[in-house]
C-alpha positions in Angstrom: 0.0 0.0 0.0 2.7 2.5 0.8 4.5 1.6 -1.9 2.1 2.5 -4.3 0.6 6.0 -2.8 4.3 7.1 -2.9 4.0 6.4 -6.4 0.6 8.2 -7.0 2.2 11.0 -4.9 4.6 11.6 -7.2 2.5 12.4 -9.8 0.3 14.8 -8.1 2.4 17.7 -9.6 1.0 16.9 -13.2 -0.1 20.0 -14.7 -2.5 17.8 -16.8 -5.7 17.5 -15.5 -6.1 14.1 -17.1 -3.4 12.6 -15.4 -4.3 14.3 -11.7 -7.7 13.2 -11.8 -7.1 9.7 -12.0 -4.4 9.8 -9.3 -6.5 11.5 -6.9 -9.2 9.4 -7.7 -6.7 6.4 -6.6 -5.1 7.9 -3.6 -9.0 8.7 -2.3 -10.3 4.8 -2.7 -6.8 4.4 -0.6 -8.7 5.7 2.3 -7.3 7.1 5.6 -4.4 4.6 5.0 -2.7 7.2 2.7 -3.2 10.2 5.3 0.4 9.5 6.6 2.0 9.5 3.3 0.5 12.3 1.7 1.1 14.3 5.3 5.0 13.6 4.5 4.3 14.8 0.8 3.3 18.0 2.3 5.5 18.9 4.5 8.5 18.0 2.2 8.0 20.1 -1.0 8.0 23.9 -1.5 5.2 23.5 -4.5 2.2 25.7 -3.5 0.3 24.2 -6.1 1.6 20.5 -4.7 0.7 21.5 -1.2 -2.7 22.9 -2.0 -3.6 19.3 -3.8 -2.7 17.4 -1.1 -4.6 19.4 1.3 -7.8 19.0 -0.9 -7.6 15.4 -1.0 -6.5 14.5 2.9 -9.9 16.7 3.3 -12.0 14.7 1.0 -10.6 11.7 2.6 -11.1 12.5 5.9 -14.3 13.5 5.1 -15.4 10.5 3.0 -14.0 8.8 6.1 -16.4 10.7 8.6 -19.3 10.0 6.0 -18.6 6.2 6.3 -18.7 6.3 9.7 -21.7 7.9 10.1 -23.5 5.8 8.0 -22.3 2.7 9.8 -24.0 4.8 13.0 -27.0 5.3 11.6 -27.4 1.6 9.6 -26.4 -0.2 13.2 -29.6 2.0 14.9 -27.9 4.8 16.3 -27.5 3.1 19.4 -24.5 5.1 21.3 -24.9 8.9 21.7 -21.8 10.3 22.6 -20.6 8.5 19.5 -22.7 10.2 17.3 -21.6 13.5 18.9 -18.3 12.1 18.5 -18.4 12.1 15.0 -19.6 15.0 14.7 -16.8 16.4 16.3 -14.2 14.3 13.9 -15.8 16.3 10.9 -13.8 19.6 12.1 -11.2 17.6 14.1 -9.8 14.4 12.3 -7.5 13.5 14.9 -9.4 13.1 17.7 -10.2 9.9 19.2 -13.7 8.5 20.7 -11.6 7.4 23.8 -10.6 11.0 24.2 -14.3 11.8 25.0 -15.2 8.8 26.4 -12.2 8.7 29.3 -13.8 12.2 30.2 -17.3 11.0 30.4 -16.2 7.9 31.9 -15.1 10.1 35.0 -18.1 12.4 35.4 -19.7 9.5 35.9 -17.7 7.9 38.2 -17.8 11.1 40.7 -21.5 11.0 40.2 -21.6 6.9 40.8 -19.8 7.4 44.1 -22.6 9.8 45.9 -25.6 8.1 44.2 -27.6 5.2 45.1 -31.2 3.3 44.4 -32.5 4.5 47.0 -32.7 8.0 46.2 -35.9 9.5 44.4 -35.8 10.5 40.6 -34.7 14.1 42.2 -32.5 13.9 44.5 -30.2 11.7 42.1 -30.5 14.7 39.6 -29.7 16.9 42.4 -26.2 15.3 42.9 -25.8 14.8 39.0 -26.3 18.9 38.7 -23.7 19.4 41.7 -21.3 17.1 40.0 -21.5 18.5 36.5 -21.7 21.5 37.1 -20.1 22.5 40.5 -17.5 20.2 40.7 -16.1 19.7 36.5 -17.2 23.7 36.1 -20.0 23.2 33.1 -21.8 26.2 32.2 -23.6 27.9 29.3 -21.8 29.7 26.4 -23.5 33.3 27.2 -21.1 35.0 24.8 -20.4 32.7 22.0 -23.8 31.3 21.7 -23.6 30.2 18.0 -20.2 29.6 18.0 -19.9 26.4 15.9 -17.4 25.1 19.0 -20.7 24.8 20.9 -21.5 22.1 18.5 -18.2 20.5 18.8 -18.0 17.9 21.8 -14.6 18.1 22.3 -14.6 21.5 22.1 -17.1 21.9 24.9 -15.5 19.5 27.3 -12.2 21.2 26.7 -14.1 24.9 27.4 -16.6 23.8 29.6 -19.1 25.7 28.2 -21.5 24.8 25.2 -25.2 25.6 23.8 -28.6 23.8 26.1 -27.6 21.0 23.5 -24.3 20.1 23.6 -24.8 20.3 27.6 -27.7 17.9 27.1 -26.0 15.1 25.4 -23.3 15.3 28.1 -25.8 15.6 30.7 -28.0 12.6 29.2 -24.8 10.3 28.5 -23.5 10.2 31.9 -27.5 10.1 33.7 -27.7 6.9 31.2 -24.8 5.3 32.2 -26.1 5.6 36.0 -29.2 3.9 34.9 -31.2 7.2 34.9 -34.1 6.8 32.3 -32.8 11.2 31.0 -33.4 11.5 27.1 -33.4 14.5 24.9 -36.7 16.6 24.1 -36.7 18.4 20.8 -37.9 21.9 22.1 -37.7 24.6 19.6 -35.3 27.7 20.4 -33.8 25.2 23.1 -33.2 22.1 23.8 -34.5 20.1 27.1 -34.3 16.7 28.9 -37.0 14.2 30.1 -36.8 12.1 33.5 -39.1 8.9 32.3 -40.7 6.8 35.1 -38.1 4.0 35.3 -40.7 1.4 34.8 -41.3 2.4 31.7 -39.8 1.2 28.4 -37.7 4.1 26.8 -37.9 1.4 23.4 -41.7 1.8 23.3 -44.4 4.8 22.8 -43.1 7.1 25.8 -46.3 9.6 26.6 -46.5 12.6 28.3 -48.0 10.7 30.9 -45.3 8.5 31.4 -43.0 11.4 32.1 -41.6 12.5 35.6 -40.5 15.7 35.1 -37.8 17.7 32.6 -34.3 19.2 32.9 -32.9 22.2 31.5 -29.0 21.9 30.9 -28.7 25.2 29.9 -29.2 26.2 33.3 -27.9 24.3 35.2 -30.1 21.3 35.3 -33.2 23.1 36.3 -36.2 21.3 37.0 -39.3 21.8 35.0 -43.0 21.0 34.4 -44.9 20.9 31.5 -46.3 24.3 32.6 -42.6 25.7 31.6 -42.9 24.4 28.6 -46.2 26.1 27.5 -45.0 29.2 28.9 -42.1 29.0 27.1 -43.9 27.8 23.9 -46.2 30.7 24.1 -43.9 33.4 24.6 -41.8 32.6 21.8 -45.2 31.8 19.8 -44.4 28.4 18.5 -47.8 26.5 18.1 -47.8 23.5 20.9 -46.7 19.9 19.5 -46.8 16.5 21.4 -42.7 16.2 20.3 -42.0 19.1 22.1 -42.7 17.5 25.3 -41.6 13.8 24.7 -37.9 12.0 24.1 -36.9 12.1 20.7 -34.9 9.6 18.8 -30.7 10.1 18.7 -31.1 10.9 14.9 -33.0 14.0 15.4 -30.6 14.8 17.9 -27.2 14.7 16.2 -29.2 15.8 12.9 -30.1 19.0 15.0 -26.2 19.4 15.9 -25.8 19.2 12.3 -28.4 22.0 11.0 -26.7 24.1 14.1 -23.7 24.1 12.4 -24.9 24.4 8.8 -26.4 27.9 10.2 -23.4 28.8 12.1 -20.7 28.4 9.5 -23.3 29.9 7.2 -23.0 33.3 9.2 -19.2 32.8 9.2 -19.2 32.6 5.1 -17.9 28.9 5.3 -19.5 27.6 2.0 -17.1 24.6 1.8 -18.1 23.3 5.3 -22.0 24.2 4.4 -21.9 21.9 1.6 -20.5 19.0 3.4 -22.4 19.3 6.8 -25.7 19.2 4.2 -24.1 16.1 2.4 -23.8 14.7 5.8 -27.7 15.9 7.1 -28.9 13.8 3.9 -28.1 10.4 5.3 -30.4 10.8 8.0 -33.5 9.9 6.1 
């Protein structure tokens, strides 16, 4: 394998179109494999034009690579959350590793795990989850960056500490998950909330309203709410009242709407190139 993308590298100086095209074609079926290689490439040559090539295609690569991966999420069920924030994350930051995230999840939880047990009530286990998270590891609301496309970024936001209602939300629901806390994401409009469902319920059938303790607001600071919140808060930013907006919704629609976020963030930044592939990306989730 090495042997021959050293080859194909070699001719990615071609001024003829007809002989780069079929040579990046190659090098991008090569997959991530040829990342290393073409990385070397770069950093030894002085050709601007070489440079820029190779740039273009370890971008298509890793993004072709991202793509993949996602689709293997989504056709397996889009079982695991924090992976599919993961992924999301690896679109702007290639290198990163799902370990990364998880090793820092994996510790929230364990600082939570060591002051909870079964027999607290529904509340007082989210009382010590909101002292943990966000007393004791610092997480707060991004106030002045709010549509900062680093809010959308995992890795971003556990690096800051600070991210939009639903960045703070998928944390917030990953670790309560891994404690055995029935927490899952509500689709509000203009924000984004969290659902404590009875624990005798089955989160893999038809939750109803009914079947719901009480919600969670992330954003600050794990607030408790009632449904009356949520029609006040409907009604004051006039959005006409929907049964989603007050039961869980499906890990699709939530990394989907991390996606559109950051379609409409690098959209205000004039990021066409990064547009165009977050939509390419928003089209697998049929």
């Amino acid at each position: 394998m090495n042997q021959e993308v050293k080859a194909l590298i070699t001719l990615l100086d071609d001024p003829s179109l007809e002989v780069y095209s079929p040579v990046e074609d190659k090098l991008l079926s090569s997959g991530i494999d040829a990342i290393p290689e073409l990385e070397k490439a770069w950093e030894t040559t002085l050709d601007e034009q070489l440079q820029g090539r190779i740039e273009t295609i370890i971008q298509k690569i890793q993004f072709n690579f991202t793509k993949n991966n996602f689709n293997n999420w989504l056709e397996t069920g889009a079982v695991n959350l924090l992976e599919g924030a993961f992924l999301v994350s690896q679109f702007q930051y290639p290198e990163i590793t799902y370990k990364e995230i998880d090793d820092h999840i994996e510790r929230i939880t364990k600082d939570v795990w060591l002051e909870i047990n079964n027999n607290l009530t529904a509340l007082e286990k989210v009382k010590i989850l909101n002292y943990i998270l966000f007393e004791l590891h610092k997480y707060n609301r991004n106030t002045l960056n709010y549509y900062s496309p680093q809010n959308s970024f995992i890795n971003q936001v556990i690096e800051s500490k600070k991210g939009n209602p639903i960045s703070l939300a998928i944390i917030y629901s990953v670790v309560a998950n891994r404690l055995g806390m029935p927490v899952y994401g509500v689709n509000l409009p203009k924000n984004f909330i969290l659902a404590y469902v009875d624990e005798y319920r089955d989160y893999q059938k038809n939750i109803k309203q009914d079947d719901i303790l009480f919600y969670i607001n992330p954003y600050n600071k794990g607030a408790v709410l009632g449904k009356k919140e949520i029609d006040y808060f409907l009604k004051h930013q006039k959005i006409e009242p929907d049964t989603n907006y007050y039961i869980p919704c499906s890990h699709e629609d939530i990394i989907l709407r991390v996606i559109n976020n950051l379609i409409l963030a690098y959209n205000k930044l004039g990021h066409t190139d990064k547009v165009a592939r977050l939509q390419e990306l928003s089209k697998l989730f049929k």
